[in-house]
NUPA-522634 format. One record per residue (C-alpha): y, z, x; residue in three letters. Coordinates in steps of 0.2 Angstrom, whole numbers, plus 5000, padded with zeros to 4 digits. Layout:
REM residues N
YZXALA;...
This chain:
REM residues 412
557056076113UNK;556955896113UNK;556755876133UNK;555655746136UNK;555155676118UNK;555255486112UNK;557055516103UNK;556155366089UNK;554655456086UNK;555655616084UNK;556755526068UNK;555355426064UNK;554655616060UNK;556255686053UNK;556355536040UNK;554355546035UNK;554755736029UNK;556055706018UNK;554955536011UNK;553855656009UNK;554955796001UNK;555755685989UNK;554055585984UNK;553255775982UNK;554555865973UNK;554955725962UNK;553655735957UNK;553255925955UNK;554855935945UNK;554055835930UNK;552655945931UNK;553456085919UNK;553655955906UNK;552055855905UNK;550555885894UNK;548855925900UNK;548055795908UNK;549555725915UNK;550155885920UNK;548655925931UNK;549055735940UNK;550655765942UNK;550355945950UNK;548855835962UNK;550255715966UNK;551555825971UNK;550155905982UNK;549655765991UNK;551255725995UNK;552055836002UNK;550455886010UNK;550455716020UNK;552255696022UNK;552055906030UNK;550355826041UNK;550955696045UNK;552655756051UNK;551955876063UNK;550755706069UNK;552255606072UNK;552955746082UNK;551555786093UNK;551555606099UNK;553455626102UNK;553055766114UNK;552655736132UNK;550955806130UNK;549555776147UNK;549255596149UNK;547455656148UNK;547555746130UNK;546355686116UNK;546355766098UNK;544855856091UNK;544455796076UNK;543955956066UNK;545456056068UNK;546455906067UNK;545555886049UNK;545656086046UNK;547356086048UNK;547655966035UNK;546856046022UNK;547556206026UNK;549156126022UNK;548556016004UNK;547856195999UNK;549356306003UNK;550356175995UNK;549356135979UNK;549056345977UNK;550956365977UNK;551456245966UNK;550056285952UNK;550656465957UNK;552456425951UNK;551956295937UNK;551056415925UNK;551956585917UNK;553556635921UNK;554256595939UNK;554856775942UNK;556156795958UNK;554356885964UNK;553156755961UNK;554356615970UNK;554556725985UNK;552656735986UNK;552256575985UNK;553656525999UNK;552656656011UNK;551056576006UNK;551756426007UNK;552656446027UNK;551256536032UNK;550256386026UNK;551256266035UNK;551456376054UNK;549456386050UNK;549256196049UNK;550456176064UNK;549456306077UNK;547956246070UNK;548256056074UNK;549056116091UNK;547456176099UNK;546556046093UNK;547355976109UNK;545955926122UNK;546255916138UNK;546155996157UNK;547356136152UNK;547756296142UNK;548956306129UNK;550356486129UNK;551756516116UNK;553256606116UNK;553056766104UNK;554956756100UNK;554756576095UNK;553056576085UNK;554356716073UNK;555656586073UNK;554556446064UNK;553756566053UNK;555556626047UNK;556156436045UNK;554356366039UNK;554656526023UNK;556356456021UNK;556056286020UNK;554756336008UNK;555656445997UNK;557056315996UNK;555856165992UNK;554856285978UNK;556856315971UNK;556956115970UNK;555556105962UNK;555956245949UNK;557556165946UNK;557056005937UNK;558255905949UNK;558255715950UNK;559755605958UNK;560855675972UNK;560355845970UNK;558355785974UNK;559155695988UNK;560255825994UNK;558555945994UNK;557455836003UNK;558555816015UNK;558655986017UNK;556756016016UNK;556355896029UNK;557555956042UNK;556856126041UNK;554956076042UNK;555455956057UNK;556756116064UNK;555156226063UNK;553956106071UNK;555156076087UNK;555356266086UNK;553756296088UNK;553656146099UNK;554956246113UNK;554156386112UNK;552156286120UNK;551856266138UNK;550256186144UNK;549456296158UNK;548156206168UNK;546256296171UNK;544656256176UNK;543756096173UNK;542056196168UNK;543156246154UNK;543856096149UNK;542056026146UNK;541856176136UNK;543256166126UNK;543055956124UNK;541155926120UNK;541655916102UNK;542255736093UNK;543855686103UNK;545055576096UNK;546255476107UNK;548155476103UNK;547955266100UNK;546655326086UNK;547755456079UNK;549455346081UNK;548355226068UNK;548055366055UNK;549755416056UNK;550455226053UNK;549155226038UNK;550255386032UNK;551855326035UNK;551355176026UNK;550855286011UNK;552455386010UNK;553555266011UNK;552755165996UNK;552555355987UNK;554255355989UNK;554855185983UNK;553755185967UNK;554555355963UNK;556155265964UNK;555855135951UNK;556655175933UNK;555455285920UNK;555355155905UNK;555655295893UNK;557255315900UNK;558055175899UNK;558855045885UNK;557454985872UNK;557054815877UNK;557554655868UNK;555754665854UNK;556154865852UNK;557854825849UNK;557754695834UNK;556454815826UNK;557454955826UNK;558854835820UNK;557854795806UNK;557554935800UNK;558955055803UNK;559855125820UNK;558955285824UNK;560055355836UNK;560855495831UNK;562355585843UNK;563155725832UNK;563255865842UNK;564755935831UNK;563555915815UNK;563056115813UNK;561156145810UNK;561156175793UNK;561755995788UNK;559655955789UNK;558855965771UNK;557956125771UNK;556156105762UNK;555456285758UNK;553556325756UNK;552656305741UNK;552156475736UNK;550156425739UNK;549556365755UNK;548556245746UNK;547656245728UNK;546556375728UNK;547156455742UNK;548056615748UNK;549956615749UNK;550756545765UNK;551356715777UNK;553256715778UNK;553756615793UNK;553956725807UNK;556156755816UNK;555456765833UNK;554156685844UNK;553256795859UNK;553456715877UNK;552756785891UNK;553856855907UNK;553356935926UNK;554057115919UNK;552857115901UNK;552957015882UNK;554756955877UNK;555556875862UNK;556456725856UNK;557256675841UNK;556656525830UNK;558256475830UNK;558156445849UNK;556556375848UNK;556656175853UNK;554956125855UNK;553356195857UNK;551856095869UNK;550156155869UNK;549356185886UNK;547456235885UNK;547356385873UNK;549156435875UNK;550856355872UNK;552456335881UNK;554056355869UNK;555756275876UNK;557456345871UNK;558256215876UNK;558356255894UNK;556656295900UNK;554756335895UNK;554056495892UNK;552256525893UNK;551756605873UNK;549956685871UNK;549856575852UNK;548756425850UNK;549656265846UNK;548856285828UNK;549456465828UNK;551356425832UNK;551156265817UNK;550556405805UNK;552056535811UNK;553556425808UNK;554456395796UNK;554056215788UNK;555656175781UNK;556256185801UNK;554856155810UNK;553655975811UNK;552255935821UNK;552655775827UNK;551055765838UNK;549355835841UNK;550155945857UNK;551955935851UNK;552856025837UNK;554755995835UNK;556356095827UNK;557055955817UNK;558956025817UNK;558956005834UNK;558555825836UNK;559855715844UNK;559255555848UNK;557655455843UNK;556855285846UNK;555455205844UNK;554355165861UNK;552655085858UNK;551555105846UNK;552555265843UNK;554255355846UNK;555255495857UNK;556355625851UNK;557655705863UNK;558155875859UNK;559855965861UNK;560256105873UNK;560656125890UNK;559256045898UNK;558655925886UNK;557055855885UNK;555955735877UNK;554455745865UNK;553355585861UNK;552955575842UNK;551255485835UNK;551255345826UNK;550455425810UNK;551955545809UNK;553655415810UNK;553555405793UNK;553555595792UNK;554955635806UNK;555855475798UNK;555855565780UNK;556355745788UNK;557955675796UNK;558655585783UNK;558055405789UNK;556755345776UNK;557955325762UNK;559255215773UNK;557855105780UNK;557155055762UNK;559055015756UNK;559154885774UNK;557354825767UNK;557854785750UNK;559654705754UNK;558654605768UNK;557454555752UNK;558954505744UNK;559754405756UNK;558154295759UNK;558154265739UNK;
């Protein structure tokens, strides 16, 4: 399979799709997380980089090959075949981030997504120019599509999976050896057929560029990946220790964290609704035991109980239980109204939180981050008009004036 090919180039190749996989899927594993705006960046993110690191994989490849001395590279399907692949790949991983990821809808999107990536890889071949003809092997053009659909399902699994450390590493790994396995596949399976030299100038009298030209762009590439993929290895801030400044204020006013996992959920002060929404208003609606989330088969649901947080995304909202979102047809505003007040805060304009299950909280900013427990647990940001609020709910307020006033008291 590798008869003839620059054994550096073909590494160099291997190596720029796992950069890529890691960069990409890093990424896309935050995606299910992230509000909004952010989520839409992440999603164009993990979309352009997997995208280049595919592209430019294949690039690296075809320069390994021992191609006609006399080939150039057609510059329109040499660009068609990259956006085949950003749109495959962007498609399948909006596909997967919105609703519930049903066995189904991952298997879809790992067709669509191999058939994207043998597209992008046959397209880009016969943008070969040269005094030949190019012939593949039946047998093997259904041997890269089988691995190009594996490699996909596998790296859409990865990205489902919220994994970071060795198991993102582990998965890359895998990922890139599979789009690399399907490229030299495919590669096997080509032969170049001379023909006529009326048919060359046919074939040629588009915009040729030579393989120096396209050795640049894919250097450019390279260059991008590899800086893609050491940014994505520098440390999220909200992860780690609060810094000296965040430290001494937390000190001053009381430690916030909080790891009492053996503390049942009924050791939170309950506060129960006043019998009016509001003076002059209509009573408040008995909180609602169970919250609707969406599924592939029809309309499930989960009990408040359950309920960790709830994000608003556009007109819906995505409810966490602790170990993943589920998509639910209320509004945000909806969901405040819904739950029970005495368990449930809204610690942000997209955020509401249950307060039993808080485990860990921190100040970061102008405002803080709540951790909450479960399985898989994640992290909320909370506003800086509503510390004081979420500080009050878990029993914090009245520590944090006694520190004040024996503070007050030391100075006199």
């Amino acid at each position: 399979m590798f008869e003839g090919h620059d054994p550096y180039l073909v590494a160099l190749s291997v190596v720029v799709a796992i950069l890529g996989g890691f960069t990409g899927f890093g990424l896309a594993a935050r995606i299910r997380t992230m509000p909004g705006v952010s989520r839409r960046v992440l999603l164009s993110g993990a979309a352009a980089f997997l995208a280049v690191g595919i592209w430019t994989m294949h690039f690296v490849g075809v320069l390994a090959a021992p191609i006609p001395a006399d080939a150039g590279y057609l510059v329109l399907p040499t660009l068609v075949s990259f956006l085949i692949c950003a749109l495959v790949v962007g498609v399948s991983l909006f596909f997967l981030s919105i609703g519930e990821p049903s066995h189904r809808r991952v298997i879809s999107s790992a067709v669509l997504l191999g058939a994207g990536i043998v597209s992008m890889h046959y397209v880009g071949i016969h943008g070969l120019a040269g005094d030949f003809a190019i012939t593949h092997d039946g047998a093997m053009v259904m041997l890269a599509i089988v691995i190009a659909i594996a490699a996909a399902y596998g790296g859409l699994r990865a990205f489902l999976a919220r994994q970071d450390g060795i198991r993102l590493t582990l998965s890359a790994i895998a990922f890139g050896i599979a789009v690399s396995g399907m490229h030299y596949t495919a590669m096997y399976g080509m032969h170049f057929v001379p023909k006529s030299e009326l048919t060359h100038h046919q074939l040629a009298s588009g915009l040729v560029a030579s393989p120096q030209i396209l050795s640049v762009v894919v250097a450019v590439l390279c260059f991008v990946i590899a800086a893609g993929f050491l940014l994505s290895l520098v440390p999220d801030p909200r992860r780690q220790a609060v810094v000296s400044t965040g430290a001494a204020d937390l000190t001053a006013e009381a430690p916030l964290e909080m790891k009492s996992p053996e503390t049942p959920a009924t050791s939170f002060p309950r506060q129960t609704a006043a019998p009016l929404g509001g003076l002059g208003q209509p009573p408040r609606p008995a909180p609602v035991p169970r919250l609707p989330v969406e599924g592939a088969d029809g309309t499930h649901f989960i009990d408040t109980a359950d309920v960790r947080s709830v994000r608003a995304d556009a007109h819906y909202t995505r409810v966490h239980d602790g170990t993943r979102e589920r998509m639910c047809p209320w509004s945000i505003s909806e969901a405040e109204a819904q739950l029970d007040p005495g368990l449930f805060v809204r610690v942000h304009r997209s955020h509401i939180v249950a307060i039993p299950h808080v485990s860990f909280v921190r100040k970061e900013g102008d405002g803080a981050v709540i951790e909450l427990d479960g399985p898989t647990p994640h992290r909320v940001p909370v506003s800086r008009a509503k510390i004081a609020e979420v500080k009050a709910r878990l029993g914090l307020a009245t520590r944090n004036h006694h520190n004040q006033q024996a503070a007050m008291c030391r100075q006199a």
